[in-house]
N, C-alpha and C positions, 0 to 999 in steps of 0.2 A: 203151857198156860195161855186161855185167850184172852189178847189183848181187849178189855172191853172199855177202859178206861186209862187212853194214850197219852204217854206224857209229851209235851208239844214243847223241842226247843230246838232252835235255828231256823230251818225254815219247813220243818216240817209242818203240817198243820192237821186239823179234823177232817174227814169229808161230809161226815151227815152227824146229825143231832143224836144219833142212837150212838153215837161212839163207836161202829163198826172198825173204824181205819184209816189209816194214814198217808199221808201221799209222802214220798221220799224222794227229794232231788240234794244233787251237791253242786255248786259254785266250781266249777272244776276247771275252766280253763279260763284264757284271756278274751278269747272269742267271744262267751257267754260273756263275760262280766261288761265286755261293749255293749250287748246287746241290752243290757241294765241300762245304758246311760243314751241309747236310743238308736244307734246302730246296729247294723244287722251282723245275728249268727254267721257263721260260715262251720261248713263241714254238718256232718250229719249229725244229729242231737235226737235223745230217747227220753223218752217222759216214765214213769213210771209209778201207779199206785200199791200197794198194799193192804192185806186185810186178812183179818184173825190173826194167829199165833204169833208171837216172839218171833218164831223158826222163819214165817213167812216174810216178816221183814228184813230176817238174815238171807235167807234166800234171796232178795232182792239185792242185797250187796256184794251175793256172787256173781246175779245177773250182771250187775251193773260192771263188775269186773272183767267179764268175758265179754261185754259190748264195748268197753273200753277198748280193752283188744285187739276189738275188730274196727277199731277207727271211729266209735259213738263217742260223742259229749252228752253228759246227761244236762237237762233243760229244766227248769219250772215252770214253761209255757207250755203247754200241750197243743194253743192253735198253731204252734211254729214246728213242733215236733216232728221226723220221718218216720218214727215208731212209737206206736205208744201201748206201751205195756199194764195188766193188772194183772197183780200175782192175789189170786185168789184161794177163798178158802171154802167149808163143804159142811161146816161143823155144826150150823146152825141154816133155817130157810133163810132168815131174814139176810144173812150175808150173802144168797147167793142171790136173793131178791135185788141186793143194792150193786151186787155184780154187773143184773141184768141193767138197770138203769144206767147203768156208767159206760156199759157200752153201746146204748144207745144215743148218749151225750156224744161218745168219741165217733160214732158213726155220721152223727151231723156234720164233727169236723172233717173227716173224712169224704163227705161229699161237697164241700167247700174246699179245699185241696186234694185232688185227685194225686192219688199216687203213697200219698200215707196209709203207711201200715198199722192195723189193729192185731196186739195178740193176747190171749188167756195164757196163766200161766200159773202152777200149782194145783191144789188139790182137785179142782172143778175141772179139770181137764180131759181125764180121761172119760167119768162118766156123762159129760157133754159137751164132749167134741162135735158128735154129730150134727146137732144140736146149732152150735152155732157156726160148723163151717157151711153145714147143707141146708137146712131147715131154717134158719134168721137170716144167716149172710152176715153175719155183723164182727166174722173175724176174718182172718190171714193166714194165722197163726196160733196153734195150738199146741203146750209145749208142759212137758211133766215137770214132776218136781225132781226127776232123776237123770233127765234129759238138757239141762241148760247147755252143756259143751257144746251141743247143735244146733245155736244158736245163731253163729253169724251161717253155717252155710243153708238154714231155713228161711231167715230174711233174705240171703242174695236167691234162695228160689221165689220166694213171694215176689221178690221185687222183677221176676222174671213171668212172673204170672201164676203160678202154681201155688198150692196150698199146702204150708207144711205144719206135719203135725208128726210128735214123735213124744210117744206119752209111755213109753217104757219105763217098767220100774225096776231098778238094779239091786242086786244081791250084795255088792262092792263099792258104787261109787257113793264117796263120803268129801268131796270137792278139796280133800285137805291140801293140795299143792297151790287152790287159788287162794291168792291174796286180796280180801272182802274190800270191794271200793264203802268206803262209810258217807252211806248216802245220807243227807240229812243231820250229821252227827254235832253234836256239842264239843266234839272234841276233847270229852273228859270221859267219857261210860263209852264200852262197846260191847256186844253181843260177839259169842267166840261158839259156833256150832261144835258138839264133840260125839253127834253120832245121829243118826237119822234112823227114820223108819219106825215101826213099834210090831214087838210081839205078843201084846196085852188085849186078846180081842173083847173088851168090855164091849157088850151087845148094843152098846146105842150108836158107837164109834164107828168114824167111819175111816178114822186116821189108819190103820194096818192094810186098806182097801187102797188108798190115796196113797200113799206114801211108800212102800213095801214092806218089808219085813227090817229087823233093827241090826244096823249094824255099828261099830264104834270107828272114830278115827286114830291112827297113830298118836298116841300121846306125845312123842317129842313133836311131830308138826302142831300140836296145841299150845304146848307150853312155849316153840316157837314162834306161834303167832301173839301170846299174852307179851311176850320178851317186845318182841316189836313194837305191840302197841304201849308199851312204857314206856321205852326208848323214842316214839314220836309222841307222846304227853298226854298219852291216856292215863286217867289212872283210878277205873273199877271197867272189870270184865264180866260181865253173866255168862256163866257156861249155859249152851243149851243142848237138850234132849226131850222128845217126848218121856223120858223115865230117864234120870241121868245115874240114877242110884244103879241099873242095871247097865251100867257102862264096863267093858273088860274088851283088853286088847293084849293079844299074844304077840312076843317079839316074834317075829320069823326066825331070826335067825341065833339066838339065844332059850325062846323060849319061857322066860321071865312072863307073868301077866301082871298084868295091870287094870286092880279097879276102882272104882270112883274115889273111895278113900284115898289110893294113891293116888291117883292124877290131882285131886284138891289140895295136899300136899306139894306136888310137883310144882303146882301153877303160884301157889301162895309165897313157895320160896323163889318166884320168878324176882319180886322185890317186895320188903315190908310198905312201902309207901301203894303199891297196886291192891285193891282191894279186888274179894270174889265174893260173885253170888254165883246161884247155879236156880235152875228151874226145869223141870218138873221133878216133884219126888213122888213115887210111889209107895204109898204105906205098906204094902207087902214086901220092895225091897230098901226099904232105906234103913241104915243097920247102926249097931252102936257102934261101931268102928268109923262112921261117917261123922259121926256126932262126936266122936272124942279127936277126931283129926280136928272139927272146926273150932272147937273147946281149945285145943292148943293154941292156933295162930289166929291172933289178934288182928289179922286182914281178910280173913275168913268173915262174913257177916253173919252176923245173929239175927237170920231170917231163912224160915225155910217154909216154900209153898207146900204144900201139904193135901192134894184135894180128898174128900169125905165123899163129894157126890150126893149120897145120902147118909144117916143117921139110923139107918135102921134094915137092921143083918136081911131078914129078909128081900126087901129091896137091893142090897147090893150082890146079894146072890143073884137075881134076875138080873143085874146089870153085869154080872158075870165080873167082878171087882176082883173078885178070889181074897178076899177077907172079909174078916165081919164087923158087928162095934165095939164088941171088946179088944179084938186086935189092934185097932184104930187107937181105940185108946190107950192100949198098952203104949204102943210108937208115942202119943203126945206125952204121956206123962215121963220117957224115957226123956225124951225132949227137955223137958223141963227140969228132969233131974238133972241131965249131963251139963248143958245150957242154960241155967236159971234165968237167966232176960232175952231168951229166944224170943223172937215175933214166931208166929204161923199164919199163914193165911190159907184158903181155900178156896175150892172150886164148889159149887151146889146145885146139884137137877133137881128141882122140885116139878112134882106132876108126872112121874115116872108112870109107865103103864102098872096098874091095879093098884096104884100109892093109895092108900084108906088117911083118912083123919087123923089116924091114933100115930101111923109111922109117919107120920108130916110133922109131927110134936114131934116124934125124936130128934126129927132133923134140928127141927130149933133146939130143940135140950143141948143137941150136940154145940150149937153154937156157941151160947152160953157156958158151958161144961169147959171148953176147948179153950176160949177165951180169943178167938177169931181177931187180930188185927182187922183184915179185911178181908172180904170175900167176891169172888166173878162169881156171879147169882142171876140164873135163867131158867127160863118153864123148856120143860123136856120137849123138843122138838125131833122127830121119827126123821131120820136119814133114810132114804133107798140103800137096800142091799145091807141092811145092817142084818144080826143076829134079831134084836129088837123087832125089825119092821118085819122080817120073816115071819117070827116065832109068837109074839104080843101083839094085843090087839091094843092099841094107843088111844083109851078108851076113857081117858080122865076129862071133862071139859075144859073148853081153853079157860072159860071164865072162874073155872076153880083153879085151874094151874095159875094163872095172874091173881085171885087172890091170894094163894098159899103164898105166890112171889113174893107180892107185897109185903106181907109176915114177915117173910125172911128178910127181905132189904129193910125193913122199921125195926128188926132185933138187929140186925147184923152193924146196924148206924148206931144203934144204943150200947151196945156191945162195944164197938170201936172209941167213939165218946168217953165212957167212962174207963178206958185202958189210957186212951192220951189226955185225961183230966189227971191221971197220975203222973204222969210225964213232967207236970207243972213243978216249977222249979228244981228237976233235974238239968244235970250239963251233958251235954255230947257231943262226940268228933263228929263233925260233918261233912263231907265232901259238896265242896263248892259247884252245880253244875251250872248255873247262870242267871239270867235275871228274872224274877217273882213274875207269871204271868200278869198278875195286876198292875205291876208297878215296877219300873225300870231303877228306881230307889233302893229295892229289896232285892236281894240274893232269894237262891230258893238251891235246898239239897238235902240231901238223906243221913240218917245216922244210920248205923250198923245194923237197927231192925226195920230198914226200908221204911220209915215213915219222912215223910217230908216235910221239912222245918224251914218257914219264913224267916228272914231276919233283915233288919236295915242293913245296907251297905259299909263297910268302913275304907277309905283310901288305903290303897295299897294291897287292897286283896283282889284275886280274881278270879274265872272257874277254875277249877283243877288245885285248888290249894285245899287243906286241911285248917277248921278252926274250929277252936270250941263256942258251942252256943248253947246259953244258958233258957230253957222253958218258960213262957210265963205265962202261955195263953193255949187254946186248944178248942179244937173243933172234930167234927167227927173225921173228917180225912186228911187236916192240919196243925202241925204245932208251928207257933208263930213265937219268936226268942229273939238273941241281943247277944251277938260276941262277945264273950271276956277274956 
């Protein structure tokens, strides 16, 4: 799922007005927290931003774990920084456009401290290495999404004068032995990766290119790492995958498999009080077996992303989706049967190559139809090296891709509106995660189908607790309530 609209708590923050991405540091040692109060760091410290997916901000907290390792403190300062990293993404221009400006920000600092390192890391990496090791100069280091282990001995070559780059993508490595530093965290929600890569070559993506092919991690080192993070006072985990529904893992040495049904399962009986979500679902694999495992357990949330893409069979044949809109629909209304107060939400390309008029209305029908909480909604943007950019001529204007957009985002806000106009005067378990961006007064936290509920504070609660809060107000992408 891309992150297009980041929820901002500790010290994370936004970096541009489009919502791209997030920058992520953690408080993490004594050194740093001097250096708050006007004394200076000591020891070498990494800065590090973030942008697009879920996956690439988890990625970021293995980085941050393998620089740990290697003797880094992570920093919020970037002019003090020895390394400073972007874990970048490939999925859209405009994110690789704000790529390019970030590292011409970190390049100024870099000629104001001589000796700090710049490096790319993630999806952008392999197909513009060249690019910015040879051609700009405006990195160090260049470093895959399957390649982080080679992290500290590519910094001690940089730091030796050499240029490292190592953008291999693995058939195997799934990082399940590292322990994710939680960079930026609330200390109540964490992101738990459980398999990388994707096999789903939908012609616009560029994710199977970037990332390699899908594999799953060991279920016991998941349900392992969900245990721990309970045990230190997390308490909701998102499983991620690019498609988590086609998750399966063979014991070696048993033989037993294991798939997404079981491991949701697994994770859930980690503790009733740990609550899960999971993100991405694939409509061609998400199964009733998945939907009756979350039906069971009451810590399973009643939310599941779901992307469309498009609303109309023909286009998602060109988008190479491998289903069509009756399929699509069949999965929602299974949804709804199994789940009766499921949320769904979606992903939406509008402006696909030959998209006509008539199949731009399905897409909205679909909206409406589906009954879309919320949707990540963008004009179709041509990757290099896709199926798409090969095979289709990217032939729609932009100014009708941005009108049709517009459509979408003016139904898809109407649509959400009158879903949490319903909401008013229901109650719901909320999980507490911290204080109301507006107002240090107000709590702010989720009920079970991912919407986010305002409420005034009451003594003696604090994040990470469960309370009910009763609806009494609503907005298109807030309900605003009152503990009882």
């Amino acid at each position: 799922m891309y992150n297009d609209n980041p929820t901002l708590t500790g010290l994370t923050k936004t970096i541009d007005e489009g919502k791209q991405g997030e920058v992520f540091f953690k408080e993490k040692t004594k050194p740093h927290q001097q250096a708050q109060s006007g004394q200076p760091e000591v020891g070498k410290h990494f800065y590090i931003e973030s942008y697009g997916c879920q996956m690439n901000f988890s990625d970021s907290e293995i980085v941050g774990s393998i620089l740990a390792g290697a003797g880094f403190s992570a920093t919020r300062n970037m002019e003090t920084a020895d390394l400073i990293l972007i874990n970048t993404c490939s999925i859209r221009e405009k994110a690789e456009a704000n790529v390019r400006q970030r590292l011409r920000v970190f390049d100024k600092i870099k000629k104001q401290r001589p000796g700090t390192l710049i490096g790319v890391l993630g999806c952008m990496a392999e197909r513009l290495k060249s690019k910015f090791l040879e051609e700009e100069r405006l990195v160090d280091l260049v470093v895959g999404p399957d390649a982080y282990r080679d992290l500290p001995k590519l910094v001690a070559g940089a730091e030796e004068g050499d240029k490292g780059v190592n953008v291999f993508l693995s058939r195997e490595e799934t990082y399940a032995d590292i322990s994710p530093l939680r960079l930026g965290s609330n200390g109540v929600s964490a992101f738990i990766s459980i398999m990388r890569g994707c096999d789903n070559m939908c012609s616009f993506c560029v994710v199977p290119y970037t990332r390699g092919r899908e594999r799953s991690r060991d279920c016991f080192s998941i349900v392992a790492e969900a245990a721990d993070l309970y045990n230190s006072g997390f308490r909701e985990v998102t499983l991620l995958g690019q498609n988590v529904d086609s998750y399966k893992w063979e014991n070696p040495e048993t033989g037993e498999k294991t798939n997404f049904a079981k491991l949701l399962e697994m994770v859930a009986n980690v503790h009733p009080d740990l609550r899960i979500r999971f993100s991405t679902s694939h409509p061609k694999d998400i199964t009733d077996e998945v939907l009756h495992t979350m039906a069971a357990h009451e810590n399973i949330c009643n939310y599941i992303h779901l992307p469309i893409q498009s609303g109309n069979s023909r286009v998602l044949k060109l988008m190479n989706r491998t289903y069509d809109r009756e399929w699509y629909m069949e999965r929602v209304r299974s949804i709804y049967r199994i789940i009766p107060d499921c949320a769904i939400s979606s992903d939406i390309i509008t402006g696909f190559c030959t998209e006509t008029e008539e199949e731009h209305q399905d897409t909205l029908s679909m909206i409406e139809w589906a009954n879309y909480s919320m949707s990540y909604m963008f004009v179709y943007s041509e990757r290099p090296g896709t199926l798409a950019q090969r095979k289709y001529e990217d032939d729609i204007p932009l100014e009708i891709k941005k009108r049709r957009l517009t459509e979408i985002v003016r139904l898809q806000n109407q649509v959400s509106f009158k879903q949490n106009q319903k909401d008013i005067g229901k109650t719901f378990k909320v999980l507490i995660e911290g204080d109301s961006k507006k107002s240090d007064q107000d709590f702010k936290g989720r009920n079970s189908q991912n919407k986010m509920i305002v409420f005034p504070k009451i003594k003696g609660y604090k994040p990470g607790d469960y309370v009910q809060v009763k609806v009494y107000g609503a907005t298109s992408a807030t309900l605003k309530g009152e503990m009882v």
